[in-house]
C-alpha positions, -999 to 999 in steps of 0.1 A, spaced: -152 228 -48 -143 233 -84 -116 218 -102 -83 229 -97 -55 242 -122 -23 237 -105 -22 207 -79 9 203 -57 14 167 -40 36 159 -17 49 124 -7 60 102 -39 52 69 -27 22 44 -41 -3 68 -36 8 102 -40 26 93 -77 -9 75 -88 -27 105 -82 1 123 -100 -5 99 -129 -40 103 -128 -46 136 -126 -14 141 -158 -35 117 -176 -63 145 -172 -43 173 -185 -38 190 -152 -11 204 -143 9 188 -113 37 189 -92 49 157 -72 75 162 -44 96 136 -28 121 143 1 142 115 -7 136 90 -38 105 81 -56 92 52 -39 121 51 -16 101 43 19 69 20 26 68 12 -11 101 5 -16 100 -21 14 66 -32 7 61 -69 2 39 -61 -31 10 -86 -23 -22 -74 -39 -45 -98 -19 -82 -98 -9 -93 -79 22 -84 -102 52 -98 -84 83 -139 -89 93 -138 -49 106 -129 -35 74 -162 -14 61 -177 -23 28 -168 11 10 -127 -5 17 -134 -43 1 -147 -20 -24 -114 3 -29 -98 -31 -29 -122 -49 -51 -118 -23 -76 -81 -20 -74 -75 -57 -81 -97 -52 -108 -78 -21 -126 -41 -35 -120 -35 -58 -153 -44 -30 -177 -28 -6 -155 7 -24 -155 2 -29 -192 -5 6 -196 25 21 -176 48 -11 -191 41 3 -222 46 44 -217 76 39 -195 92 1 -203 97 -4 -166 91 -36 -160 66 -42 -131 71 -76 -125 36 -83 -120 19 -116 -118 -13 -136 -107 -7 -168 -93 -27 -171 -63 -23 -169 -29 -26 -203 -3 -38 -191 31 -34 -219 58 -36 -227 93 -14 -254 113 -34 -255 142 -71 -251 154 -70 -221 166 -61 -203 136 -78 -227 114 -114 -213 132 -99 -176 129 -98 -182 90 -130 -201 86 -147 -165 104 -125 -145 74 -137 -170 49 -171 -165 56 -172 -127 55 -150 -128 25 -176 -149 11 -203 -125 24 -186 -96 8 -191 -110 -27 -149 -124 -32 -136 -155 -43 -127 -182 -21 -118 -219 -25 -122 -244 1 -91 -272 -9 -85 -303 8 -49 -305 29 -41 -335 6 -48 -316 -35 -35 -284 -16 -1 -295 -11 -1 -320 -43 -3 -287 -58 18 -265 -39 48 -289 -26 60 -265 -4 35 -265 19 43 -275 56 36 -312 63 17 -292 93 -9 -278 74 -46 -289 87 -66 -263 68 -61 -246 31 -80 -224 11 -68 -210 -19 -79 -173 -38 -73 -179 -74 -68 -135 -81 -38 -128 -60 -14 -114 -75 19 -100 -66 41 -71 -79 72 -48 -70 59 -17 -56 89 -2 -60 92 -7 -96 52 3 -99 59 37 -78 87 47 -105 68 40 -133 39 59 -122 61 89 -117 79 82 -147 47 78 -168 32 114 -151 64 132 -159 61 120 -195 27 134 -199 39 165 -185 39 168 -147 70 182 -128 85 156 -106 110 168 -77 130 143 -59 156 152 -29 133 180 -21 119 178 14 86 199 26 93 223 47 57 231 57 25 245 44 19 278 30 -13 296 48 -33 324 41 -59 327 62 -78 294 61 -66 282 28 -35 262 23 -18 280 -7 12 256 -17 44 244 3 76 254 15 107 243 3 141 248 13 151 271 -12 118 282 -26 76 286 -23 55 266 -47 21 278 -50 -14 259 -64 -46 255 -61 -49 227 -44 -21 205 -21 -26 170 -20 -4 157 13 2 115 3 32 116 29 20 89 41 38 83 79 49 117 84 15 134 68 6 140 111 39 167 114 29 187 82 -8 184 100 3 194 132 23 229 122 -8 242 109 -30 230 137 -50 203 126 -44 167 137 -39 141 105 -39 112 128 -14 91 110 16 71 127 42 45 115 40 14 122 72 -9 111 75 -41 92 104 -61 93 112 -86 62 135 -114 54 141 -130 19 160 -166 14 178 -181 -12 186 -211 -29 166 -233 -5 156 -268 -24 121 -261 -29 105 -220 -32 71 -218 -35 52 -209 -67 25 -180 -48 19 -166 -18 12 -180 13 -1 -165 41 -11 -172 76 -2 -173 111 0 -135 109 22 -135 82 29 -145 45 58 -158 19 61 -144 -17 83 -160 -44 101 -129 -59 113 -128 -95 149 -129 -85 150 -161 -74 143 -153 -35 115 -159 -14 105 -130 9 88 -138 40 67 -107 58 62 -85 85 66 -78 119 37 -51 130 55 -24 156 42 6 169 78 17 175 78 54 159 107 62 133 127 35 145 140 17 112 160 -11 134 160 -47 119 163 -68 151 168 -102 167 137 -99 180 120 -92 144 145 -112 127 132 -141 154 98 -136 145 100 -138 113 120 -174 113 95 -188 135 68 -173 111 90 -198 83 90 -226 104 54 -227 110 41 -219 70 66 -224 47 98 -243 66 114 -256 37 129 -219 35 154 -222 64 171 -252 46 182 -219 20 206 -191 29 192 -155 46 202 -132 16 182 -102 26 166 -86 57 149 -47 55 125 -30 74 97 2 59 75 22 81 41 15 68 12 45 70 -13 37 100 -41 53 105 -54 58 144 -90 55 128 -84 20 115 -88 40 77 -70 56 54 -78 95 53 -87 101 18 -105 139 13 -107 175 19 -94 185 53 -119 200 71 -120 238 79 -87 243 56 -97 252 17 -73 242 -5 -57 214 12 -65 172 6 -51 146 23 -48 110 12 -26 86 35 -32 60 61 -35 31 41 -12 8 62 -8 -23 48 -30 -22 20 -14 12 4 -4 -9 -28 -36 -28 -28 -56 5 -27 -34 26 -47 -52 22 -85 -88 29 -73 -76 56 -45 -53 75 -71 -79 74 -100 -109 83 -72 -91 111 -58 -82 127 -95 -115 118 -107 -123 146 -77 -97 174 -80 -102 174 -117 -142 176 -113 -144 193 -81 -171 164 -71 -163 139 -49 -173 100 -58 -193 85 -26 -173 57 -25 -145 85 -7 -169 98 19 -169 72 36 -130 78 42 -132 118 42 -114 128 73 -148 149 81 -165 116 84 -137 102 107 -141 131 130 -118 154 123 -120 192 126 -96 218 123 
């Protein structure tokens, strides 16, 4: 693979306008394409928490991804604060994770301990300094730990001013133009069809995160992507709001700049269906009342749902598709898209720029998930 001169990506969410941003900030020259609005789907309903890997099957090369994401994020957000004068709203203040009962308390000793193992920062805080410092805390709470680099942000807000950013330094950015399909000539992908026109490159990138399987599946190869939706809930004025995350119990609460406190997500494998329900809305109250129930003495200002980008492999697909020249893929993140977003977009530019791939993205190559065209 040599580096290529005109890259097409399609999907404008976290991922697909960081690459844009990254591979603009090389000189090359890009088009990003968005069937609906920059950062309008899983990003926009994304409940921004950039925390440290939480689940013991994860492989080393993603704590890595993570790792180095969390690391790249404050001079990133300065970076695209200062080009574009979006505000990110991006902060660092922690994240509590707790347990109310022993059965989750010994699930998140096990995470502790591989966190540990993997190198990331964990404090073990007694139930009593825990809530001292954080007051809203459930009276509940039998085990606390605390991860001093959490931050938060609105992915949103960080999706728009990566595309903004890219556009300034030259890329094309389409929005309210859906993909049509793939253009084909032999076994190279050539560029994408529109509904009006043919755009041709070098090199397509699909970051269409959720619906990257249906562009995969008119050209006969399987992308094994699939949503999965979240449901979300956000109160307001309750008497106390936390001051960082909490999580546990399956779920977590983040303090949001505009004075509500988002609590987060249901987990369905449901398809396209964008439904808020009783049954999620349910789930998500009882989620309150278990790790943060000082929130249901406030007001339900807000409820939204996203389909998030899962991966049947358990990992994003970031890498060449195999048996197609000319074609990439990079989606699959599920809940860690934001998370993953600054080391993925810079890795995968670093590659179409270079025409060398970093090992740290073999590991997620859809070759070496098994798939073939």
């Amino acid at each position: 693979m040599t580096g290529a001169q005109h890259i097409v990506i399609a999907g404008g969410g976290v991922i697909g306008s960081g690459i844009a941003f990254e591979l603009a900030k090389r000189g090359v020259n890009v088009t990003l394409i968005e069937r609906g609005r920059i950062g309008g789907e899983a990003s926009w309903a994304s409940a921004g928490i950039i925390s440290l890997p939480s689940r013991s099957w994860m492989k080393p090369e993603r704590v890595e991804l993570g790792r180095l994401s969390m690391e790249r994020y404050p001079a990133l957000v300065d970076e695209l604060e200062e080009r574009t004068g979006l505000a990110i709203d991006y902060r660092r203040p922690g994240e509590w994770v707790i347990a109310v009962d022993e059965e989750h308390a010994e699930a998140e000793d096990a995470v502790a301990a591989w966190q540990l193992g993997m190198g990331l920062t964990v404090e073990d805080v007694s139930v009593a300094e825990a809530r001292q410092r954080e007051p809203a805390l459930p009276e509940s709470t039998l085990q606390a730990r605390f991860h001093p680099n959490v931050g938060s942000l609105s992915v949103h807000r960080l999706t728009q001013a990566l595309a903004t950013a890219a556009r300034g330094l030259g890329a094309t950015v389409l929005e309210e133009t859906p993909v049509g399909g793939l253009l084909r000539d032999g076994d190279r992908v050539t560029g994408v069809r529109l509904q009006d026109r043919e755009i041709t490159a070098d090199m397509t990138v699909l970051a269409t995160g959720a619906w990257t399987r249906l562009l995969g599946d008119a050209i006969g190869v399987t992308l094994p992507t699939k949503p999965v939706k979240g449901q979300l809930i956000a109160f307001a004025n309750a008497p106390l709001r936390p001051g960082c995350v909490i999580s546990g119990h399956g779920g977590y609460v983040r303090p949001r700049p505009d004075g509500t406190t988002m609590v987060a997500a249901t987990e369905e494998d449901v398809g396209f269906d964008r439904r808020v329900t009783g049954d999620g809305v349910a789930w998500l109250l009882e989620l309150t009342r278990t790790i943060c129930p000082v929130l249901l003495q406030g007001e339900v200002a807000q409820t939204w749902s996203g389909l998030r980008p899962g991966s049947e492999t358990g990992d994003p697909l970031i890498g060449p598709v195999p048996g197609i020249a000319g074609l990439w893929v990079s989606a699959g993140h599920f809940r860690t898209g934001a998370k993953e977003a600054p080391a993925t977009a810079a890795l995968v530019a670093g590659a179409l720029a270079s025409g060398q791939t970093p090992p740290l993205l073999e590991a997620f190559s859809p070759a070496a998930q098994g798939i073939t065209a």
